[in-house]
C-alpha positions as CSV (number, residue, x, y, z in Angstrom):
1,X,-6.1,-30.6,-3.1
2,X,-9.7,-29.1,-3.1
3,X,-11.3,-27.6,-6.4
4,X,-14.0,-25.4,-5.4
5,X,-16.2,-24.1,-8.4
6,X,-17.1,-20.8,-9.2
7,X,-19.1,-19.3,-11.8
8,X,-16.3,-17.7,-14.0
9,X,-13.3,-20.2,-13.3
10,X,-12.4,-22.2,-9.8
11,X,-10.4,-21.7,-7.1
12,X,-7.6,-24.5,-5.4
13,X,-6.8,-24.8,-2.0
14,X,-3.6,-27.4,-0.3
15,X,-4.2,-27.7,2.8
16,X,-0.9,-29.6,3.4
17,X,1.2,-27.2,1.6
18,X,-1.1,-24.2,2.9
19,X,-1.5,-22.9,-0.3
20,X,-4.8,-21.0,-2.4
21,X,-5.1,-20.0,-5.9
22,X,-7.4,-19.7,-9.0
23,X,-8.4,-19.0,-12.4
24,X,-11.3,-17.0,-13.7
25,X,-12.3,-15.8,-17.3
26,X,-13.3,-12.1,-17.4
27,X,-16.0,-10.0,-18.6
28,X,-14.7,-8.1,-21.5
29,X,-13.4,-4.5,-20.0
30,X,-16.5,-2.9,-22.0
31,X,-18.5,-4.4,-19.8
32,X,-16.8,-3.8,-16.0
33,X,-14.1,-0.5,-16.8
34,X,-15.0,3.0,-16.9
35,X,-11.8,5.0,-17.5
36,X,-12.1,8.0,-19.7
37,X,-8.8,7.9,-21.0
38,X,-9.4,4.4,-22.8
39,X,-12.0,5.8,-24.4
40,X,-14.2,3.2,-21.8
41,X,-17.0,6.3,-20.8
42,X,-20.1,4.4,-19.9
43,X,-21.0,5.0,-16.2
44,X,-21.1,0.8,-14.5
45,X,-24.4,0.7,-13.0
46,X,-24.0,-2.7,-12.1
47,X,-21.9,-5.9,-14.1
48,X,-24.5,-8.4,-15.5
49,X,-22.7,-11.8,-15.2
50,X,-22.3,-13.7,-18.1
51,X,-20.3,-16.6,-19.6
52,X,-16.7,-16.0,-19.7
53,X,-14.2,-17.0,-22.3
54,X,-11.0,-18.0,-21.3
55,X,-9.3,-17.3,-25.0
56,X,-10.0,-13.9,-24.5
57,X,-8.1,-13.5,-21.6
58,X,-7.5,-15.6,-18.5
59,X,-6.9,-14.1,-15.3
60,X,-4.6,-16.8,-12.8
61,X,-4.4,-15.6,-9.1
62,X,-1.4,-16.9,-6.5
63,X,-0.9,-16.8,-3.2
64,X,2.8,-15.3,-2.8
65,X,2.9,-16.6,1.1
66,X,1.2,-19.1,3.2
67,X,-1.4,-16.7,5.0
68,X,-0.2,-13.2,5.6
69,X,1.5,-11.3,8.3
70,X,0.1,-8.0,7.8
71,X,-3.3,-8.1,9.1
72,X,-5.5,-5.4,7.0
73,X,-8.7,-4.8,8.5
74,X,-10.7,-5.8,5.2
75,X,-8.8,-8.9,4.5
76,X,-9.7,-12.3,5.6
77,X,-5.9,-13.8,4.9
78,X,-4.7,-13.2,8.2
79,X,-7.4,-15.9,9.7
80,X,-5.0,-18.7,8.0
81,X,-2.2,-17.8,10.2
82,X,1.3,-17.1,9.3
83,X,3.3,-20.1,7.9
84,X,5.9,-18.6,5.9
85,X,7.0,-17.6,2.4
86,X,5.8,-19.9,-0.5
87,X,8.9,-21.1,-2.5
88,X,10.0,-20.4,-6.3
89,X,9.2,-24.2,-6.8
90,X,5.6,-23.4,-5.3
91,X,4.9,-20.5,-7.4
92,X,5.3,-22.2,-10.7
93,X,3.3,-25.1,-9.0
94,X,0.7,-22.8,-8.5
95,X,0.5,-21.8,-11.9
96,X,0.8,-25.0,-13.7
97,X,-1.7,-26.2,-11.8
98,X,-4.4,-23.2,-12.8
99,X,-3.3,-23.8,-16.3
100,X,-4.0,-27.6,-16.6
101,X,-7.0,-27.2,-14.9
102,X,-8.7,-24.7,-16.8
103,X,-7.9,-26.7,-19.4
104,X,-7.3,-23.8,-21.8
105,X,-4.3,-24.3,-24.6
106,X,-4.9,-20.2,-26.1
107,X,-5.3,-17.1,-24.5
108,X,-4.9,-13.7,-25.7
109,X,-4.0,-12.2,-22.5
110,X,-2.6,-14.2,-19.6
111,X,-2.8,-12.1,-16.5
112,X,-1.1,-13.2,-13.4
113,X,-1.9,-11.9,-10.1
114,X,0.3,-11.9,-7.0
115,X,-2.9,-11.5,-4.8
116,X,-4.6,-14.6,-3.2
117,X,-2.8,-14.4,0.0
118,X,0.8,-12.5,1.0
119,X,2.6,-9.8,0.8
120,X,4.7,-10.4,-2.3
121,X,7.6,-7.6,-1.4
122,X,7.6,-9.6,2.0
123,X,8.8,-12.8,-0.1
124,X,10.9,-10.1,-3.1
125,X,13.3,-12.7,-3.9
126,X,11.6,-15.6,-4.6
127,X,8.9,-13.7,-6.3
128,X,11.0,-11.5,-8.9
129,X,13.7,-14.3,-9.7
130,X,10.0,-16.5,-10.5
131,X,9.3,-13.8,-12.7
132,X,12.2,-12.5,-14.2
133,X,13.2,-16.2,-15.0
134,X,10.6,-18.7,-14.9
135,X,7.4,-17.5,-15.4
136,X,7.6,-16.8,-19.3
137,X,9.0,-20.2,-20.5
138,X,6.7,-22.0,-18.1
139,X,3.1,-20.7,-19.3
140,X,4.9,-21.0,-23.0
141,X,5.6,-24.9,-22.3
142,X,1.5,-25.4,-21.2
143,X,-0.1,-23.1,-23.2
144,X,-0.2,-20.5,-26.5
145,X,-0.5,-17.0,-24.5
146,X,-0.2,-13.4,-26.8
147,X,0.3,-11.4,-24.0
148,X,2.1,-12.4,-20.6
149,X,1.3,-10.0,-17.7
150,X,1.8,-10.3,-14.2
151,X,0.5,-8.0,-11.6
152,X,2.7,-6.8,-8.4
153,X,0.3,-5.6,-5.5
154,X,1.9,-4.2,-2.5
155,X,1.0,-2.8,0.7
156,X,4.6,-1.4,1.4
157,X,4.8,-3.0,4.8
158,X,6.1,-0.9,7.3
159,X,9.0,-3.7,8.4
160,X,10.5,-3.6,5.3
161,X,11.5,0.3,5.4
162,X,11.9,2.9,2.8
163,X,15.7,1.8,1.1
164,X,14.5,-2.0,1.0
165,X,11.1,-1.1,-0.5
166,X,12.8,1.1,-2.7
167,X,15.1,-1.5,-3.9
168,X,12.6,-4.0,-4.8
169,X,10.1,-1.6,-6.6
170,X,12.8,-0.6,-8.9
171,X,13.9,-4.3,-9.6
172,X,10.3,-5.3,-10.9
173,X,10.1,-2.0,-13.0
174,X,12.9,-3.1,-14.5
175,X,11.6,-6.6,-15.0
176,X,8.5,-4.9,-16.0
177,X,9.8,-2.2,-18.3
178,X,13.1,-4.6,-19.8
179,X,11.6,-8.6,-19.6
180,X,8.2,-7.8,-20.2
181,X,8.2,-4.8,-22.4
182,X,6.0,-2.8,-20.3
183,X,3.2,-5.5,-20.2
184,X,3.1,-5.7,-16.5
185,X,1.7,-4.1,-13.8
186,X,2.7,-2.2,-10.5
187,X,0.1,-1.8,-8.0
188,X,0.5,0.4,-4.6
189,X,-2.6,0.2,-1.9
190,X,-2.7,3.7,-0.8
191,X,-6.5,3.1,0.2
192,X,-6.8,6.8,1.7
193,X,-4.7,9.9,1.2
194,X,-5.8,10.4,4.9
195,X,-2.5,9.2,7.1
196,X,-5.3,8.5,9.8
197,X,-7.3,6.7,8.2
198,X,-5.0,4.3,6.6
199,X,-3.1,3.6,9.7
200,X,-6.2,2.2,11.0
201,X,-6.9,0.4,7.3
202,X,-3.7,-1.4,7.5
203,X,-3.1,-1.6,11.6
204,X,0.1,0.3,11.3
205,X,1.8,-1.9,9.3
206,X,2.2,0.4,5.9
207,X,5.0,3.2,5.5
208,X,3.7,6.8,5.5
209,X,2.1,8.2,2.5
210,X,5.5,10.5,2.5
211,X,8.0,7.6,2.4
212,X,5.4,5.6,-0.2
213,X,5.9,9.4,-2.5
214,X,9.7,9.3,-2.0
215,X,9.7,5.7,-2.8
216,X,7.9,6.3,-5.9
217,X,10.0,9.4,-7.1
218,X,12.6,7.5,-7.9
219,X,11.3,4.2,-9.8
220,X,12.1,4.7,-13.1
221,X,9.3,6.0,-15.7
222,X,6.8,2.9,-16.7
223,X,7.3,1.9,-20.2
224,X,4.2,0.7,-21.4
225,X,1.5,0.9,-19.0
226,X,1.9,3.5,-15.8
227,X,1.6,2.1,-12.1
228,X,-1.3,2.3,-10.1
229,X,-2.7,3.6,-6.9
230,X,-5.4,1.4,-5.7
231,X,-8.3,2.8,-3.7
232,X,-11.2,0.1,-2.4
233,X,-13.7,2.7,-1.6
234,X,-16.2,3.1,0.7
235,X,-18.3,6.2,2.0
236,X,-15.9,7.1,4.7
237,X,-12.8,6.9,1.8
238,X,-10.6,10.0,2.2
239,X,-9.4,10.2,-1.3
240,X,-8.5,14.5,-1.9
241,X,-6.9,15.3,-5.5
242,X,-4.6,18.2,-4.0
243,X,-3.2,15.9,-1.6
244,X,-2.7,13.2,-4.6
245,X,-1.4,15.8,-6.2
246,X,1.6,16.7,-4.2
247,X,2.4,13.4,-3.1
248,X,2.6,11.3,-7.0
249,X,3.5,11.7,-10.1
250,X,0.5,11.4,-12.9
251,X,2.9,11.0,-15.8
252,X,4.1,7.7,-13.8
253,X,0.7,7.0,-11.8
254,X,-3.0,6.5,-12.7
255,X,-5.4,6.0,-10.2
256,X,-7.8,2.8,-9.5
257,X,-10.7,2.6,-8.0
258,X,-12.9,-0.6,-6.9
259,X,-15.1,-1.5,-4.1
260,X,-14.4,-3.1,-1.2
261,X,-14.5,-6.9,-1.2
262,X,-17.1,-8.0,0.7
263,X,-15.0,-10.6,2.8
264,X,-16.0,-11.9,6.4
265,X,-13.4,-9.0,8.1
266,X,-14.3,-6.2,6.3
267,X,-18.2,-7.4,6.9
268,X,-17.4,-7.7,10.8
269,X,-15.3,-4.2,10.8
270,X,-18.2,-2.4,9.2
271,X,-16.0,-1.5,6.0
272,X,-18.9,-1.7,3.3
273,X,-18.9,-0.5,-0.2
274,X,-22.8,0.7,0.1
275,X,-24.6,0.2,-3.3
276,X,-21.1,-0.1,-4.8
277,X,-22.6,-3.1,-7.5
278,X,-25.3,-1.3,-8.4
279,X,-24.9,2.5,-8.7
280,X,-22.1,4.3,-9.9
281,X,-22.4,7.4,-7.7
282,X,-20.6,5.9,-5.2
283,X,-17.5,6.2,-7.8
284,X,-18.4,9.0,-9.1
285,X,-17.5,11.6,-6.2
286,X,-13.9,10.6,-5.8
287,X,-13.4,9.6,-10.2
288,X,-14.6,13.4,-11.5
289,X,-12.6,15.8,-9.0
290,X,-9.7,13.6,-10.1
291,X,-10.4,13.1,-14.0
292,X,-10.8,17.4,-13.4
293,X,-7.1,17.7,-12.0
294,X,-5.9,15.3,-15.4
295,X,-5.5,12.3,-13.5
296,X,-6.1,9.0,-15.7
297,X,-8.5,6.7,-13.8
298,X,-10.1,3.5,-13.7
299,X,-12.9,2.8,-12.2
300,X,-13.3,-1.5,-12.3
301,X,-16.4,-2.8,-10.7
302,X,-16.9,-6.8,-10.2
303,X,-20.0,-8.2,-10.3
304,X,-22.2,-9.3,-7.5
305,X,-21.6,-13.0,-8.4
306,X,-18.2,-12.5,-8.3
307,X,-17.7,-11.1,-5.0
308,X,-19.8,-14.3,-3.6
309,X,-17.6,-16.6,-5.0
310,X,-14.9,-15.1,-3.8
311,X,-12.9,-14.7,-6.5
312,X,-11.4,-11.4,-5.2
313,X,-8.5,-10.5,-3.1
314,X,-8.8,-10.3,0.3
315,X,-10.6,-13.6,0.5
316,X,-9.2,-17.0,1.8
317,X,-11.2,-20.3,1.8
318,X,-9.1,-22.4,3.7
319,X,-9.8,-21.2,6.7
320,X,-13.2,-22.9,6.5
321,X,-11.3,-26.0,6.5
């Protein structure tokens, strides 16, 4: 097992077992949030990097497969080649293993995310039996955490189809809403509202916008907090509130928008966030017309230092092996 470093926590890679994950601390939202709703209204013109602490909230990322079929245009996954579905047994290896290294015994918020690399509705069964079941008692048995929240990010591949999709959605909301009480998170990657222009985004491997707005009519109301629709931005980003509109639901949905990570694909495919860590205006033309039709939104910005450690999704570092 390699530990690399990073400047807010470290990231793990097994090479043997083909498997990447990480902890990091976290700024403070104050400090890398604007949503308006949270009462969070300072524009982010730029996230000055500073010490973390991981008692305040610790932030464990997983890899849910062992590289990832999908192939995204901005994700550097793909490179590790395809090597199947990471076991329950390797999920909660995963995490124990980010605990004991960070070597932290209290946290107020213990986020988990399903993000390092896979497709986590591509490996549903593992995945939601390892949270409905395990994942609770396990970080209880390492560590004191408050608050226990995983994070479900999907790209609602295309080979799954609508009913299957449709079946696992509503099983974590119920895990969300019933085992966790609301604290846990949905996440769609709608990316554009332009069918076009996500095709090409995700190489034709996501369901329509249409099917992902069926889909999502029918998962139950979020207790708690409401699901997301993610949107990495860039300048080309088709992201119209009318079509948003008609295709979700904002009592269920809030919208989320970030820049793109700067991995080595999105770098090569020209898919740049310009001045995205440095000047809000690139947010602010798809945040207000939004915030102006009642949609809640967060706008979360990493910093610079971040993004060059890698710490975000869409990066893999063992294909530098």
């Amino acid at each position: 097992m390699k530990e690399f470093k990073t400047r807010t926590g470290a990231i793990y890679c097994d090479e043997e077992k083909t498997l990447e994950w990480l902890y990091v601390g976290d700024y403070g939202k104050e400090n890398n949030l604007k949503a308006d709703f949270l009462g969070l209204t300072k524009e982010i013109n730029g996230v000055e990097h500073k010490n973390v602490d991981l008692s305040k909230k610790m932030v464990v990322t997983i890899s849910t497969q062992k590289g990832c079929p999908m192939k995204c245009m901005f994700c550097d996954c793909p490179k590790v080649g395809y090597k199947g579905n990471v076991s329950r047994a390797e999920l909660l290896y995963e995490v124990i293993n980010a605990i004991r290294s960070s070597k932290c015994k209290h946290t107020e918020r213990f986020n988990l995310h399903l993000a390092r690399m896979g497709e986590p509705s591509l490996n549903a069964k593992n995945v939601l039996d390892f949270l409905q079941y395990d994942l609770i008692d396990f970080v209880k048995d390492e560590m004191k955490a408050d608050v226990i929240h995983p994070v479900f990010t999907t790209m609602m591949p295309k080979v799954l189809g609508s009913e299957e999709l449709n079946e696992i959605l509503t099983r974590f909301c119920n895990i969300k809403n019933l085992k966790y009480k609301g604290e846990a998170g949905l996440q769609l990657s709608i990316n554009s509202t332009n069918e076009e222009q996500r095709n090409k985004l995700f190489r034709g491997r996501s369901l329509s916008l249409k099917k992902i707005s069926e889909i999502a009519r029918n998962l139950p109301m979020p207790i708690g907090r409401k699901y997301t629709l993610n949107f990495p931005v860039t300048k080309e980003t088709i992201l119209d509130a009318d079509t948003l509109n008609n295709l979700f639901d904002k009592n269920k949905f809030i919208v989320k928008i970030t820049p793109i990570h700067e991995t080595k694909e999105a770098i090569l495919n020209g898919i740049e966030t310009d001045e995205g860590y440095y000047s809000y205006d690139v947010y602010n033309q798809f945040e207000k017309p939004l915030v102006e039709q009642g949609w809640d939104v967060i706008v979360f910005v990493p910093s610079k230092e971040e993004d060059e450690d890698r710490i975000t999704c869409g990066n893999a570092l063992l294909i530098n092996k």
